[in-house]
C-alpha positions, 0 to 999 in steps of 0.5 A: 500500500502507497499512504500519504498523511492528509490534515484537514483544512477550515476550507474544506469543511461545510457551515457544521466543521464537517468535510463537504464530500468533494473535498474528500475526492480531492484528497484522493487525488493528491494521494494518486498524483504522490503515488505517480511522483514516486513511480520516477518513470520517463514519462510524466502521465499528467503532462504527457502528450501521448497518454490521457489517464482520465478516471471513468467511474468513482464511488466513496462510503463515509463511515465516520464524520471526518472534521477541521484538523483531523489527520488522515491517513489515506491508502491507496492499494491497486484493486484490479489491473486489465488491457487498458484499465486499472482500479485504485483502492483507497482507504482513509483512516484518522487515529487507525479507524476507518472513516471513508473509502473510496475507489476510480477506475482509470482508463488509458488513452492517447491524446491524439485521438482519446481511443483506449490503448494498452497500458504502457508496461512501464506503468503496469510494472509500477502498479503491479507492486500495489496490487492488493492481495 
């Protein structure tokens, strides 16, 4: 598993302190964008010009509120990898108890014409060290 520390800024809570719910996918996104920085490939896939990652599907559970200044811990695993797809896991956790998960799928196109295409093996050998088990 890829974890990144996370503590919750006034901004990103509602009028009751309480997370507002896109911000949680925001989170989510910094922890994917650490994961690809510490992939160290050639190609940087949020500025290539050959290869779009978009994300296709998403879905979260909150389990516990999440408030102004909690520290998190979010964790990202790799749930599924296929031909041009792959599946990330994450799991947010304040003080060792679960208070929301997520998952996105993410496809792989080229820029030039957005058609799916293989995953670079690059990228696949990088992911495959997370596959959770």
């Amino acid at each position: 598993m890829f974890t990144i520390q996370y503590k919750v800024n006034f901004h990103q809570t509602d009028r009751g302190g309480i997370l507002f719910y896109a911000e949680l996918f925001k989170i989510a996104h910094i922890a994917y964008e650490r994961l690809f920085d510490s992939f160290n490939l050639e190609e940087n896939y949020f500025e290539s010009s050959n290869y779009a990652i978009p994300i296709i599907h998403t879905d979260a559970d909150f389990i516990s509120p999440i408030e102004f200044r909690d520290e998190l811990e979010c964790s990202i695993s790799i749930e599924n990898i296929k031909t041009t797809s792959f599946e990330l896991f994450y799991v947010f956790k304040r003080n060792n108890e679960l208070v929301a998960k997520m998952k996105t799928i993410h496809v792989v196109v080229r820029k030039d014409n957005f058609e799916k295409t293989e995953i670079p093996e690059t990228l696949r050998f990088k992911l495959k060290k997370y596959l959770r088990k």
